[in-house]
N, CA, C and O atoms as CSV, one atom per row, in Angstrom:
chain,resi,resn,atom,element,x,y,z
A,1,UNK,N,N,110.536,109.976,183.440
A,1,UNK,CA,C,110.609,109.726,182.017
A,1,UNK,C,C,110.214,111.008,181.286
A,1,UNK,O,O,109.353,111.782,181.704
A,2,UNK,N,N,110.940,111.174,180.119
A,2,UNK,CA,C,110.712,112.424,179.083
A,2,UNK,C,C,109.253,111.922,178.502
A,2,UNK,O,O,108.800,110.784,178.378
A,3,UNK,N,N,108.595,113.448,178.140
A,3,UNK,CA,C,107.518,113.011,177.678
A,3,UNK,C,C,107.766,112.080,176.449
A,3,UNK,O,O,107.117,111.042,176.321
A,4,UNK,N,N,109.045,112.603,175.232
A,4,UNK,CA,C,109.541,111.870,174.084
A,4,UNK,C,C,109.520,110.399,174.584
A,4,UNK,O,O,109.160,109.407,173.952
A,5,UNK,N,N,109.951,110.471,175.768
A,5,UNK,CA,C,110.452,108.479,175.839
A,5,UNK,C,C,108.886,108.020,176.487
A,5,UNK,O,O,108.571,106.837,176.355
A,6,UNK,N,N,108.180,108.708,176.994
A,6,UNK,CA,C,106.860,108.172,176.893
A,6,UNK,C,C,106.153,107.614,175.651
A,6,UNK,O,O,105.823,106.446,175.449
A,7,UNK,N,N,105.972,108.775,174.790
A,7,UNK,CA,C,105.406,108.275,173.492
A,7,UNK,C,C,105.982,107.600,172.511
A,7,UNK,O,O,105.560,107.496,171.359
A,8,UNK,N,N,107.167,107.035,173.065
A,8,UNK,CA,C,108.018,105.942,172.457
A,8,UNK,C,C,107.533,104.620,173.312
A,8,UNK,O,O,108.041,103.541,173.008
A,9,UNK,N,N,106.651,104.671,174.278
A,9,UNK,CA,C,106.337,103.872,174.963
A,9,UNK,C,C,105.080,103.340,174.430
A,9,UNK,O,O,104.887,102.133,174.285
A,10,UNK,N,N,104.048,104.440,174.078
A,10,UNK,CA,C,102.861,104.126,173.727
A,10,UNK,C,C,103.169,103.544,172.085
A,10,UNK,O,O,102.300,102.855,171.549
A,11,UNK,N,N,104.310,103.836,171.426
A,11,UNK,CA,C,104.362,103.301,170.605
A,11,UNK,C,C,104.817,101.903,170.012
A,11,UNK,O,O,104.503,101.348,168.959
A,12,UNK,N,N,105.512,101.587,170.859
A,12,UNK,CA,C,105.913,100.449,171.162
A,12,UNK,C,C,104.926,99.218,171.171
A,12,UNK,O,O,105.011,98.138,170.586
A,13,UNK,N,N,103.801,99.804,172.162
A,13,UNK,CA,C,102.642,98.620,172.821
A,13,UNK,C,C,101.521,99.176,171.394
A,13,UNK,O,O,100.583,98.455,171.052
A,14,UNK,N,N,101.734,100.178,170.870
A,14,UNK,CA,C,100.742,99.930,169.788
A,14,UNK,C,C,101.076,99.515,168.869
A,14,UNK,O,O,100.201,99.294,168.032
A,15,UNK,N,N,102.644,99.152,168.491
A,15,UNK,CA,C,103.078,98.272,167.728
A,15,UNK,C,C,102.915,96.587,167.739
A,15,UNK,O,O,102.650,95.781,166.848
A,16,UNK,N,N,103.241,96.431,169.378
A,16,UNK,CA,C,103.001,95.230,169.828
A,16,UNK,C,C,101.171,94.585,169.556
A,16,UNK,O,O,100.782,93.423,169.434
A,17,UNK,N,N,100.451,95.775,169.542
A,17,UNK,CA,C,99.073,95.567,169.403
A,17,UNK,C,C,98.727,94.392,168.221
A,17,UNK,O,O,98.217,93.272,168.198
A,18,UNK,N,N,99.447,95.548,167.056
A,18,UNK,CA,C,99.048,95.182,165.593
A,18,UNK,C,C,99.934,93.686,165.254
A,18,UNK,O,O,99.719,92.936,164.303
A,19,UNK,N,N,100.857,93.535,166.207
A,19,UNK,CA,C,101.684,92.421,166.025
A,19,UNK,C,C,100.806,91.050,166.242
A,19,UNK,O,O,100.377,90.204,165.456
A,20,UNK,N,N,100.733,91.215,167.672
A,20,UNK,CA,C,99.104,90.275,168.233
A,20,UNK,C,C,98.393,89.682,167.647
A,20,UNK,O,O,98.306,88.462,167.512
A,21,UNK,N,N,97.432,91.013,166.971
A,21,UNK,CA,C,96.312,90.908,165.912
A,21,UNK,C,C,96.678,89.967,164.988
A,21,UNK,O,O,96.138,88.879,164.786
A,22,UNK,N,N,97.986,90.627,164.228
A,22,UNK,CA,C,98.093,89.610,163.140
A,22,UNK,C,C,98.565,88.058,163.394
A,22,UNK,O,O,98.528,87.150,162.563
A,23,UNK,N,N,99.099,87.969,164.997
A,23,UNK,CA,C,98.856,86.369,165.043
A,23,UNK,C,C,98.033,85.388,165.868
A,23,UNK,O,O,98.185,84.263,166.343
A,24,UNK,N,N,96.702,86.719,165.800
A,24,UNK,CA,C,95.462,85.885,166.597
A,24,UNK,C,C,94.971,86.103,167.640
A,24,UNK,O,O,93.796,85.923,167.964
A,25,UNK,N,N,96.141,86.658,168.485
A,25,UNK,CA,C,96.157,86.840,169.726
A,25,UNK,C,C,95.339,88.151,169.772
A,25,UNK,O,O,95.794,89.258,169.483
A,26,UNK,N,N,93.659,87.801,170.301
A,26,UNK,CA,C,92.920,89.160,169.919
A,26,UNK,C,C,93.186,89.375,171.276
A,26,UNK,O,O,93.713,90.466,171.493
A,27,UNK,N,N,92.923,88.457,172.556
A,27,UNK,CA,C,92.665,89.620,174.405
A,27,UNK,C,C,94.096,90.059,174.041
A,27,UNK,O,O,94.007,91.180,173.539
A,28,UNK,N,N,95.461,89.622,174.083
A,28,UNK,CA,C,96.365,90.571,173.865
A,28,UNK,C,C,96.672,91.680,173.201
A,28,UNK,O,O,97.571,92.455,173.528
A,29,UNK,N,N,95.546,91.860,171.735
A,29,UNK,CA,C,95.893,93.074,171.399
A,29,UNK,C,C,94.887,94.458,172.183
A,29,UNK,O,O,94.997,95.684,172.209
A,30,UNK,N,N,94.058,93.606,172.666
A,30,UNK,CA,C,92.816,94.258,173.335
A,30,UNK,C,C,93.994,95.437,174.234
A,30,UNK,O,O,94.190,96.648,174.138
A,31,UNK,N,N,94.489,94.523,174.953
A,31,UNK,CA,C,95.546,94.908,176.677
A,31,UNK,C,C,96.586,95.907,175.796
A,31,UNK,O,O,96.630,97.111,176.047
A,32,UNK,N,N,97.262,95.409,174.939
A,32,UNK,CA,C,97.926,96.757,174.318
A,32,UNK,C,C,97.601,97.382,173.941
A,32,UNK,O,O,98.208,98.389,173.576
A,33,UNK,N,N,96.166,97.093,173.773
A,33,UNK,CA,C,95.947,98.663,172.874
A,33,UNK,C,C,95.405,99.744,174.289
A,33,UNK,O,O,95.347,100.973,174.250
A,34,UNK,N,N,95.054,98.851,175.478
A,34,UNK,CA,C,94.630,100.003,176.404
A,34,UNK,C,C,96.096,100.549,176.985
A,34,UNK,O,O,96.349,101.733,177.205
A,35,UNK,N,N,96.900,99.559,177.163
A,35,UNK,CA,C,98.559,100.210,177.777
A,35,UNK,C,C,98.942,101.433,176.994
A,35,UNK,O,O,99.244,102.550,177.415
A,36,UNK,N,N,98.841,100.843,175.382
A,36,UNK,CA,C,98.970,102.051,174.473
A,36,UNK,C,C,98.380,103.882,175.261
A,36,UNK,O,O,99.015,104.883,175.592
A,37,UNK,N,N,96.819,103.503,175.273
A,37,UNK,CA,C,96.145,104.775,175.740
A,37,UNK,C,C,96.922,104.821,177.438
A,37,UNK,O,O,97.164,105.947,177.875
A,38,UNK,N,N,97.157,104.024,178.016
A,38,UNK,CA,C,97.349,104.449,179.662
A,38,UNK,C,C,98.481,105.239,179.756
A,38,UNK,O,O,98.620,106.075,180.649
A,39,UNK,N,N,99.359,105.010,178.824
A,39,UNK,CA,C,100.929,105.694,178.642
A,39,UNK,C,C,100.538,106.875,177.683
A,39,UNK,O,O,100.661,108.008,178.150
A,40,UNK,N,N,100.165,106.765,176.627
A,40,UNK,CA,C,99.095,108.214,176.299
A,40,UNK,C,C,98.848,108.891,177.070
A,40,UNK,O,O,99.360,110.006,176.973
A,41,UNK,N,N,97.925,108.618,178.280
A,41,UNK,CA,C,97.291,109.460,178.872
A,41,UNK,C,C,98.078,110.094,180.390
A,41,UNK,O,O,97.520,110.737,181.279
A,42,UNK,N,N,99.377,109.712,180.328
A,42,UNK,CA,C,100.510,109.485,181.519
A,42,UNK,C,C,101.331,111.015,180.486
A,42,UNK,O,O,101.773,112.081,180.913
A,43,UNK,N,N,101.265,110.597,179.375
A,43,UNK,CA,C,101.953,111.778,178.260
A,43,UNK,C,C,101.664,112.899,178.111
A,43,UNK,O,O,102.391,113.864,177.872
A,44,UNK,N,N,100.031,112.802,178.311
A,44,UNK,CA,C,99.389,114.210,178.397
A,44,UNK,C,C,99.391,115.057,179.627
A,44,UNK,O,O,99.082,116.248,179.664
A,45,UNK,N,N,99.784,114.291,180.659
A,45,UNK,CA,C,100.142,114.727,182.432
A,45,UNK,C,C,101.900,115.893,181.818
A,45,UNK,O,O,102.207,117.085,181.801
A,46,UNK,N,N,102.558,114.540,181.426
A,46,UNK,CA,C,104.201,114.801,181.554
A,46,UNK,C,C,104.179,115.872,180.010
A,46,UNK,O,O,105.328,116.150,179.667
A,47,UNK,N,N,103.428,116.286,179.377
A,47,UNK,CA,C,103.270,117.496,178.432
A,47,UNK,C,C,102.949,118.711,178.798
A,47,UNK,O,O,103.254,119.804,178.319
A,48,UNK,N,N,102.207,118.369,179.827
A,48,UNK,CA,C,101.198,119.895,180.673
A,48,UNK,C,C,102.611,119.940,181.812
A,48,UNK,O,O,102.542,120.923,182.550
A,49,UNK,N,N,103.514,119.289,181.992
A,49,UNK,CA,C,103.866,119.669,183.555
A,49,UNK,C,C,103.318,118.982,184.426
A,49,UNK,O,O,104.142,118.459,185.176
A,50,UNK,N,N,102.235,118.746,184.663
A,50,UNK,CA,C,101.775,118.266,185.730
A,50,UNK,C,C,102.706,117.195,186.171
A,50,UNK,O,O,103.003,116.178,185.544
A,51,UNK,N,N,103.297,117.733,187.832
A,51,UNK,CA,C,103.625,116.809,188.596
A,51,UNK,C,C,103.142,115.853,189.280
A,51,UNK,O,O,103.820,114.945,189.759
A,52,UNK,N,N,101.941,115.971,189.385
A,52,UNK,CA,C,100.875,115.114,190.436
A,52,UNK,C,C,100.880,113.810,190.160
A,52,UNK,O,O,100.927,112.766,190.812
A,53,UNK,N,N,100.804,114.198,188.747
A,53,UNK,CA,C,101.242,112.426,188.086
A,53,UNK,C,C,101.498,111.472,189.052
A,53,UNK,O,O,100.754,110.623,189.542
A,54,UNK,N,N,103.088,111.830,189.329
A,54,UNK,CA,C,103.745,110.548,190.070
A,54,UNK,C,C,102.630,109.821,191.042
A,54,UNK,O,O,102.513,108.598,190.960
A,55,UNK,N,N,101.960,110.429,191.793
A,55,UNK,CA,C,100.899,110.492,192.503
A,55,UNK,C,C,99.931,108.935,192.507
A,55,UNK,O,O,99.617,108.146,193.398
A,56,UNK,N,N,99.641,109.015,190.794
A,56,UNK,CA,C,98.318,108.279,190.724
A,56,UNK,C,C,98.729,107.345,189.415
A,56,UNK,O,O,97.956,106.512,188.941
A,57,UNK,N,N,99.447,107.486,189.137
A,57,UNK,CA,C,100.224,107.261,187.268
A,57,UNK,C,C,100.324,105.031,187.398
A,57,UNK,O,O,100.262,104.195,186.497
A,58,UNK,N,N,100.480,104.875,188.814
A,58,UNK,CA,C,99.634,103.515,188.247
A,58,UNK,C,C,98.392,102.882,188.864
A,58,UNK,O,O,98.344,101.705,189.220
A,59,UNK,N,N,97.405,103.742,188.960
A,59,UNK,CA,C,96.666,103.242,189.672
A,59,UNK,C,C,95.277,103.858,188.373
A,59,UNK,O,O,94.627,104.891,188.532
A,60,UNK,N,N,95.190,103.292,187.670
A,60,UNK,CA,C,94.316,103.226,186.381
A,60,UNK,C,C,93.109,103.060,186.760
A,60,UNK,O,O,92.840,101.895,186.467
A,61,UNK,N,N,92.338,103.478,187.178
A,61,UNK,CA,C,90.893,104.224,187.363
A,61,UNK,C,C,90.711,105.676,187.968
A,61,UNK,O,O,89.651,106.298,187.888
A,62,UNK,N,N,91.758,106.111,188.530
A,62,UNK,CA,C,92.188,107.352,189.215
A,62,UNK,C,C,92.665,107.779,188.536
A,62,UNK,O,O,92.664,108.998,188.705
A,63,UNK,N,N,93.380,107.348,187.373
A,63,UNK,CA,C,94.359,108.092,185.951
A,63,UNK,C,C,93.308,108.504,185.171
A,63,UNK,O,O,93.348,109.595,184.602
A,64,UNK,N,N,92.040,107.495,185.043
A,64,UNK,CA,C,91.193,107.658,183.966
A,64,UNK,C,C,90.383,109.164,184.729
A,64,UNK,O,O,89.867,109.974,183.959
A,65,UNK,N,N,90.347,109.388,186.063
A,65,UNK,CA,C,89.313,110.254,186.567
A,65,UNK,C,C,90.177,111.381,186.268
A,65,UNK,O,O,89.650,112.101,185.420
A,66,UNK,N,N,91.270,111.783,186.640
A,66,UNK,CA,C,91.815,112.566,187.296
A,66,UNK,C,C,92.367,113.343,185.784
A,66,UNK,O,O,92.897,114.448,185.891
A,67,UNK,N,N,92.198,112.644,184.250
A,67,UNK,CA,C,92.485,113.002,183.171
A,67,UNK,C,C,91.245,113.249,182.618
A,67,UNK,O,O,91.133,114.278,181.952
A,68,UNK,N,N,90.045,112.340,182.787
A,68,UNK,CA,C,88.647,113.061,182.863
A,68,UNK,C,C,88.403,114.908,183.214
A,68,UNK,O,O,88.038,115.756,182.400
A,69,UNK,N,N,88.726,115.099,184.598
A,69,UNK,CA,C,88.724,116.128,185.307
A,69,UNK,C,C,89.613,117.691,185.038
A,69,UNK,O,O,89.252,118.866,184.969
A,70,UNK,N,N,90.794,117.056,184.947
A,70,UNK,CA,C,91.674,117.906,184.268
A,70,UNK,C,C,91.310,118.286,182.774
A,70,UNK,O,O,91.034,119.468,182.569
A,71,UNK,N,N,91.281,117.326,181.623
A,71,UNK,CA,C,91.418,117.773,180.345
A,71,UNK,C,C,90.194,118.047,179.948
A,71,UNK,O,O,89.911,119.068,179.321
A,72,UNK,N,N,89.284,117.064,180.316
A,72,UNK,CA,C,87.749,117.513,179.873
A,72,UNK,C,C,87.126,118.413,180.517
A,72,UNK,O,O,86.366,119.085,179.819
A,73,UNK,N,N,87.186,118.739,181.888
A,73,UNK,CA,C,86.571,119.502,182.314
A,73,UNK,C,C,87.403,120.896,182.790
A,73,UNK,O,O,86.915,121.944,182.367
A,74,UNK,N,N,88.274,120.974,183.395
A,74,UNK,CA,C,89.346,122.223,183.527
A,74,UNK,C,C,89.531,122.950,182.388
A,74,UNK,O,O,89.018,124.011,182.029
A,75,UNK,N,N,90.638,121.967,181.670
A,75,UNK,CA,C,91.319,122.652,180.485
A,75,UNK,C,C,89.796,122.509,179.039
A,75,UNK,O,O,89.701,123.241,178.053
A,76,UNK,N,N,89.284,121.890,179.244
A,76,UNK,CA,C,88.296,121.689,178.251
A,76,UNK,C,C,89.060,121.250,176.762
A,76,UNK,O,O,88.664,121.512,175.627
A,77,UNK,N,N,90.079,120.622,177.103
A,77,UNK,CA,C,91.164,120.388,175.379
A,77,UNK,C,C,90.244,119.148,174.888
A,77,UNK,O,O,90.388,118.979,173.678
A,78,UNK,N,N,89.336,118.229,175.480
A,78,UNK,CA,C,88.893,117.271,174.739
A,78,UNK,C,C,87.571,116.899,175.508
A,78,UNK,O,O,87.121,117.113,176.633
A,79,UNK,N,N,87.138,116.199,174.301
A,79,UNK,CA,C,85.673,115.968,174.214
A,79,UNK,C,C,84.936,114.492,175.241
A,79,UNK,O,O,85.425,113.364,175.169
A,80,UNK,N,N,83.874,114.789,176.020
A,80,UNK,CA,C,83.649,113.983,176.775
A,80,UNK,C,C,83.979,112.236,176.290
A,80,UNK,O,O,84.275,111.286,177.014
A,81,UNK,N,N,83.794,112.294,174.827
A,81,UNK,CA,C,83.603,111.268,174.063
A,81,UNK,C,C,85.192,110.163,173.844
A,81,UNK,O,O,85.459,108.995,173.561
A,82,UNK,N,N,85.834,111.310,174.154
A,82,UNK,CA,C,87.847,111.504,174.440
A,82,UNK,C,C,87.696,110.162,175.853
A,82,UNK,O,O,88.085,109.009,175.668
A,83,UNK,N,N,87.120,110.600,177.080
A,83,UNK,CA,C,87.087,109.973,177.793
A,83,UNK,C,C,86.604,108.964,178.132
A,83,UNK,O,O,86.925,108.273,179.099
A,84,UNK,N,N,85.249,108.668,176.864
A,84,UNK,CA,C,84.365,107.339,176.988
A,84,UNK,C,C,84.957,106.258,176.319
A,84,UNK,O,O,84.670,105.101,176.625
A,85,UNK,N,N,86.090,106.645,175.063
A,85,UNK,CA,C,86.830,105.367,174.596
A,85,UNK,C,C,87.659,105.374,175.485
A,85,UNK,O,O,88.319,104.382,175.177
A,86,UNK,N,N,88.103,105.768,176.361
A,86,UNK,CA,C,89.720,105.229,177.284
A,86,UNK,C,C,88.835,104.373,178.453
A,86,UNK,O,O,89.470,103.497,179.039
A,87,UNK,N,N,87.415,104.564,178.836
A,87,UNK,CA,C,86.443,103.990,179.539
A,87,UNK,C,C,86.543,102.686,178.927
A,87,UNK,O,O,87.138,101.754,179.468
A,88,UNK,N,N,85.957,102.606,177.787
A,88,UNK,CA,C,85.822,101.485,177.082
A,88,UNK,C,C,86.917,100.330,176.784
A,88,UNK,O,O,86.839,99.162,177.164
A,89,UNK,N,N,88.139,101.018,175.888
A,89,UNK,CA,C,89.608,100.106,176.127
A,89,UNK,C,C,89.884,99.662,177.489
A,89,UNK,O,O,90.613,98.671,177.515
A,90,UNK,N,N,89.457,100.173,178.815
A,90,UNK,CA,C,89.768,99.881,179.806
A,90,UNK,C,C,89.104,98.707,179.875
A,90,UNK,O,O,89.781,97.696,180.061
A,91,UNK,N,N,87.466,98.572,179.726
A,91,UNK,CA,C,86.831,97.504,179.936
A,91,UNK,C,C,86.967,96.349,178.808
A,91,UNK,O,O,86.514,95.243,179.104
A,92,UNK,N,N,87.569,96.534,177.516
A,92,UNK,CA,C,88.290,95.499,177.184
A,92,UNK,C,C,89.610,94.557,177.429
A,92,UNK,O,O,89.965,93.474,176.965
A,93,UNK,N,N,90.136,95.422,178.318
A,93,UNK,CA,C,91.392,94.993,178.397
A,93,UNK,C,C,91.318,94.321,179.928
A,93,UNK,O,O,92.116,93.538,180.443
A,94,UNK,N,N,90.380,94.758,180.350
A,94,UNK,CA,C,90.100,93.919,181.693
A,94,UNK,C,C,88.926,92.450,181.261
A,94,UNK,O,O,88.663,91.448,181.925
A,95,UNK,N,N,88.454,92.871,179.947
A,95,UNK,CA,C,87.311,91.668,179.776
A,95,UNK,C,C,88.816,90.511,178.839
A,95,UNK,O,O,88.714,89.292,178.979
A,96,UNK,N,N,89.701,90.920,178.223
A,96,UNK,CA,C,90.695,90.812,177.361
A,96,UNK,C,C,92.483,89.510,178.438
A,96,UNK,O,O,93.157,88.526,178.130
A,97,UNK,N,N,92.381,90.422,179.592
A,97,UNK,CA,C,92.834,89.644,180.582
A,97,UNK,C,C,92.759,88.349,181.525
A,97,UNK,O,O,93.528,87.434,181.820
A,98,UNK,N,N,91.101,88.828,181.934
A,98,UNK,CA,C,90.557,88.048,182.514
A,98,UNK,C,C,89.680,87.134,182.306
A,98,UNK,O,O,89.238,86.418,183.204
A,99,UNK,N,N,89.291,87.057,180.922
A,99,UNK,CA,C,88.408,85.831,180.694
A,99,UNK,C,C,89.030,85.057,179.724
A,99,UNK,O,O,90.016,85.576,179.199
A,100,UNK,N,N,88.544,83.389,179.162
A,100,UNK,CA,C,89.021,83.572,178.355
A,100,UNK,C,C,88.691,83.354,176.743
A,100,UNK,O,O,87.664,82.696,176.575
A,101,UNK,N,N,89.225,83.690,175.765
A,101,UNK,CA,C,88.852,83.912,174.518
A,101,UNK,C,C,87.599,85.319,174.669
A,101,UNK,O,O,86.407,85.517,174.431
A,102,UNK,N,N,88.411,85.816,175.042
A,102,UNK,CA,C,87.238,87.291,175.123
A,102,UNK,C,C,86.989,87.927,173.833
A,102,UNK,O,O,85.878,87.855,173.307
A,103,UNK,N,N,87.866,88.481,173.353
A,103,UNK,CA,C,87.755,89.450,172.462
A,103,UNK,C,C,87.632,88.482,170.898
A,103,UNK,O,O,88.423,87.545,170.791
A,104,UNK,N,N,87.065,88.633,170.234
A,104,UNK,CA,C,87.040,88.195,168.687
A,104,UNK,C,C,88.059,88.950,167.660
A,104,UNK,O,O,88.760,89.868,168.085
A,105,UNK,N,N,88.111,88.602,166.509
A,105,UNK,CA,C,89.157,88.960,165.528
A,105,UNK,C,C,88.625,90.290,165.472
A,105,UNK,O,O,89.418,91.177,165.788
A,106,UNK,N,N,86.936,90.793,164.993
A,106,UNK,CA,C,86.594,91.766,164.132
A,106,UNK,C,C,86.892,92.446,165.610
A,106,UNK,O,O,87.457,93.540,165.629
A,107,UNK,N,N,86.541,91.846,166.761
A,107,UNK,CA,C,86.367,93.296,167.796
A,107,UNK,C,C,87.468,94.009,168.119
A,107,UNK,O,O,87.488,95.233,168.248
A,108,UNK,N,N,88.640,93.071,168.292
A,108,UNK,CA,C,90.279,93.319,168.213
A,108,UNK,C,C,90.435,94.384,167.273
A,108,UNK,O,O,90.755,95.535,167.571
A,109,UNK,N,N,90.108,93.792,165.707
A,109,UNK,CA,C,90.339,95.247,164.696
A,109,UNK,C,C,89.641,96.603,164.949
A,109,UNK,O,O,89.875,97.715,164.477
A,110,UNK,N,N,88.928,96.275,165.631
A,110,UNK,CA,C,87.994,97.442,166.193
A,110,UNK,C,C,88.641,98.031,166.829
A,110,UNK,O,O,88.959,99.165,166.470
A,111,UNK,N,N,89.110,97.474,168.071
A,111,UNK,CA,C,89.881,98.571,169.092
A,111,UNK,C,C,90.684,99.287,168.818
A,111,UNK,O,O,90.841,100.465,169.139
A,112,UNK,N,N,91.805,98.015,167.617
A,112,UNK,CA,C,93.331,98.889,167.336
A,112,UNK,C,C,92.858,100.191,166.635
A,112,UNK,O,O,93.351,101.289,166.889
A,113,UNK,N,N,91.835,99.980,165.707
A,113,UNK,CA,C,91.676,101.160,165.281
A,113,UNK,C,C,91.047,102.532,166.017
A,113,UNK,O,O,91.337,103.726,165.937
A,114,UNK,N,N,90.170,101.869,166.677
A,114,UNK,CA,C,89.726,103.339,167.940
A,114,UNK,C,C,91.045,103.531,168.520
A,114,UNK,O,O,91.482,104.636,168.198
A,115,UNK,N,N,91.777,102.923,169.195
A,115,UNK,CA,C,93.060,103.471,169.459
A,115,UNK,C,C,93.802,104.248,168.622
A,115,UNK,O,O,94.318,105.232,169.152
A,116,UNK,N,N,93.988,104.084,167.515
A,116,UNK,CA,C,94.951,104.537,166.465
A,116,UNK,C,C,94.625,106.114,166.616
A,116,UNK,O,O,95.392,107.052,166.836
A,117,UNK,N,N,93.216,106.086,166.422
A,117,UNK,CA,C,92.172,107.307,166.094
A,117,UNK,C,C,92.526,108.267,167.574
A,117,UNK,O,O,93.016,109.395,167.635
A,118,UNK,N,N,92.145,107.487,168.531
A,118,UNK,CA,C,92.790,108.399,170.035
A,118,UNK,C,C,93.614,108.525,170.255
A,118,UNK,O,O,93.767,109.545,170.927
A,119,UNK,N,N,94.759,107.809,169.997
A,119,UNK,CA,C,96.345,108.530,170.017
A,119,UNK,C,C,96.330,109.551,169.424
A,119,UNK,O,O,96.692,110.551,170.044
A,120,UNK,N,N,95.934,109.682,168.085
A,120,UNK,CA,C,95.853,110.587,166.845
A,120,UNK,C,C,95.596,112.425,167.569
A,120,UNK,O,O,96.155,113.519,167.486
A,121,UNK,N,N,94.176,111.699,168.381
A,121,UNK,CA,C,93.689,112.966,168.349
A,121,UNK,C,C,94.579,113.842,169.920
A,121,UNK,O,O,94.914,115.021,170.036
A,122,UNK,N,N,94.705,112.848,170.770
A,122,UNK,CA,C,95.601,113.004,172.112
A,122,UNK,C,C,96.846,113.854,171.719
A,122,UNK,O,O,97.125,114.926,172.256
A,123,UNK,N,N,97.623,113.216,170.647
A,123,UNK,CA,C,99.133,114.022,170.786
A,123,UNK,C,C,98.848,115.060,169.576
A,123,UNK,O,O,99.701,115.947,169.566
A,124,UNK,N,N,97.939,115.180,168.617
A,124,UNK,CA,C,97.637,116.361,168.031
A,124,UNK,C,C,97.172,117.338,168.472
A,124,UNK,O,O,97.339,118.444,167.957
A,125,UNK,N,N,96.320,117.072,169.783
A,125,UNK,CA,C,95.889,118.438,170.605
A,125,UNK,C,C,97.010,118.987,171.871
A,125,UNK,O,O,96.751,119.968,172.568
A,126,UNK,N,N,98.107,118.281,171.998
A,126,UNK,CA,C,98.807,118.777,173.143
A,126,UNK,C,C,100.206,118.631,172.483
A,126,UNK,O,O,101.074,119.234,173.115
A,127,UNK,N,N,100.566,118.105,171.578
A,127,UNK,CA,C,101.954,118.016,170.861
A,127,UNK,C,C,102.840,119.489,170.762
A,127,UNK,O,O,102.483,120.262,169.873
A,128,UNK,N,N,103.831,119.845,171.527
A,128,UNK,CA,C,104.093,121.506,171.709
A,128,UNK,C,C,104.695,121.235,170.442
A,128,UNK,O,O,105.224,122.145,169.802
């Protein structure tokens, strides 16, 4: 996939997010809003080149390390704090899946918007 048709991907599920939200469905917007960041963070692989991708690209705790490692610590393009919300959406979207009535209305609005904010800052620091 082009990186373009990636971030047509993440946009999609962050559309689907806000869709959710507005009909209640908070663990579902929880889960899109982390798919949102997982395809984000699949974007920032397929922006740099990096082939390795294919590698690890669905196995989402190894995506979260291995983009930890690379961007925060190699390339230094983002801030440890970069990596503690994609930590966090992760553990909503697994608390968001698997239990049920997990997530609340206000916490839902919460996420979409930390998401909004990390897409923001993701394709503004690597956008060629």
């Amino acid at each position: 996939m082009e990186p373009e048709e990636r971030w047509g991907k993440v946009e999609r599920f962050l559309k689907s997010a806000e869709l959710v939200l507005e009909d209640g469905d908070f663990d579902t917007c929880a889960s899109r809003c982390y798919y949102a960041i997982f395809h984000a963070m699949i974007w920032c692989f397929e922006e740099k080149e990096i082939k390795e991708i294919e590698k690890w690209k669905v196995h989402h705790v190894l995506l979260q390390a291995k983009f930890k490692e690379y961007f925060t610590y190699r390339e230094k393009i983002f801030k440890q704090e970069v990596y503690a919300v994609i930590v966090d959406m992760y553990a909503y979207r697994v608390k968001g899946d698997y239990e049920i009535e997990a997530i609340s209305r206000k916490r839902a609005g919460r996420i979409l918007r930390r998401t909004k904010e990390l897409l923001r800052i993701l394709k503004g620091a690597l956008k060629k």
